[in-house]
C-alpha positions, 0 to 999 in steps of 0.5 A: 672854622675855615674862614676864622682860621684863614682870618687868623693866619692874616693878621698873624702876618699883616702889617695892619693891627687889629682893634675892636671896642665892642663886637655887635651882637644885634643887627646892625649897620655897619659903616666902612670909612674911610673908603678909598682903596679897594683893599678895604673890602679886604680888611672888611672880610678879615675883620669879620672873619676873625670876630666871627661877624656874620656880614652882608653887604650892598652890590649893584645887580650887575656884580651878581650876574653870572658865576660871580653869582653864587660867589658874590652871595656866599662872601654875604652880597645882596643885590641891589636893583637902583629902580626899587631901592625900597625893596633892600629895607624890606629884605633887611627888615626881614632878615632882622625879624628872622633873629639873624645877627649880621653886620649890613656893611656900607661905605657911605663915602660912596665912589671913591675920588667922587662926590663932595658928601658921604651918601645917606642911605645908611642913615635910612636903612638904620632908621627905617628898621631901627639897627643901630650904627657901628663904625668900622674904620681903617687908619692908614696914620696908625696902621690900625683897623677895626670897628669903633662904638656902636651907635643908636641914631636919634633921628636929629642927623646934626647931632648923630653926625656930629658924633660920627664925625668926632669918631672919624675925625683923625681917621686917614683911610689906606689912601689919605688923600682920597678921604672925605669928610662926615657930612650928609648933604640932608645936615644943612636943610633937615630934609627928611629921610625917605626910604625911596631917596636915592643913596 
């Protein structure tokens, strides 16, 4: 009640608006992009707050030593070791057969100013436990943020992002110029996915 309360008193006097085509009600993965500010995990909380989405996101391990700990973990972060990737689908699978209903956020553009592809982990994690994708957006061009449609990867990756791409399309980010376009590296040979790639 709290956080909804506070998420309430946000948008009452936020310059951004809230639009929202469907809250998840499965497990899902939930993309964040544009990613190019560090206002957008802001907006991420605000959002979820406000639909009363429980959320969980990715962090490297280092963001959860020490009091940031406990913090980290209430605000739903789950640690992240880079030498065993393949334990987060474990985790994330387990919390699925658990019947909780969260969205697992990750912003697949990965580093801001960096990088010329969006990282496809979340496509492996979608795919591995069978949680569909919703799009999450922030547009700076309209002053709207949100979560678009909910999507059920078919495992041809031209095509699924195709249909990401066209959502994104005319979406800016809070820093336009940081944007980078919907694009696996994985479009352009068919590489299969394996849950032990690095994202």
């Amino acid at each position: 009640m709290l956080t909804r309360s506070l998420a309430r008193v946000y948008w009452a006097f936020s310059r951004w608006t809230l639009t929202v085509e469907a809250v998840p009600t499965r497990p899902t993965v939930l993309i964040g992009a544009p990613h190019t500010s560090n206002w957008d995990f802001v907006l991420m909380l605000a959002i979820a707050w406000r639909l009363g989405v429980d959320i969980r996101w990715l962090g490297k391990n280092s963001l959860f030593r020490g009091w940031r700990g406990p913090i980290m973990r209430r605000l739903g972060g789950i640690p992240v070791d880079r030498a065993d990737p393949a334990r987060v689908v474990d985790d994330v699978v387990a919390q699925v057969e658990a019947g909780d209903v969260f969205g697992l956020v990750i912003t697949p553009d990965g580093t801001r100013r960096s990088g010329s592809h969006w990282k496809s982990g979340f496509y492996r994690i979608a795919r591995a436990t069978g949680m569909p994708v919703t799009l999450g957006y922030v547009d700076r061009n309209t002053m709207t943020t949100g979560l678009g449609p909910t999507l059920d990867l078919t495992g041809d990756v031209v095509a699924d992002m195709d249909r990401i791409r066209a959502f994104y399309a005319d979406k800016s980010g809070v820093r336009p110029e940081f944007r980078r376009e919907p694009r696996l590296r994985e479009e352009s040979d068919q590489t299969p996915f394996s849950v032990s790639d690095r994202a």
